[in-house]
C-alpha positions, 0 to 999 in steps of 0.5 A, spaced: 578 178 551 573 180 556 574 182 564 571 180 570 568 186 573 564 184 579 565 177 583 559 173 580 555 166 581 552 161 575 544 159 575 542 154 570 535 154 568 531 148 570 526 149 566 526 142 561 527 146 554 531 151 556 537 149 560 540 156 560 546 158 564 547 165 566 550 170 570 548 174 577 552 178 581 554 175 588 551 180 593 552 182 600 550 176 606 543 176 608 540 179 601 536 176 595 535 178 589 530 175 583 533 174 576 530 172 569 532 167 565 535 171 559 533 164 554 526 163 556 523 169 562 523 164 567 523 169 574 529 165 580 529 168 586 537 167 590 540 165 593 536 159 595 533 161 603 535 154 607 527 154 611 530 150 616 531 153 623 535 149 629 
């Protein structure tokens, strides 16, 4: 049976074909990270940045 190692999050392609669900890893508040899908290379950026400023 598999072990969880690290706290991780799931990212579903949005590409039409492709629809792939993976993992990435949680990371510290403030920080981004670009992941590829494993399925088809679409390039995601996360977590998503809000731009909107009050």
């Amino acid at each position: 049976m598999a072990r969880i190692v690290r706290p991780t999050w799931a990212i579903r392609c949005v590409q039409s074909g492709c629809k792939c669900l993976f993992e990435v890893a949680i990371l510290e508040n403030g920080k981004q990270q670009e992941v590829i899908c494993p399925n088809c290379g679409e390039h995601y950026v996360y977590p998503a940045v809000d731009d909107k400023q009050d």
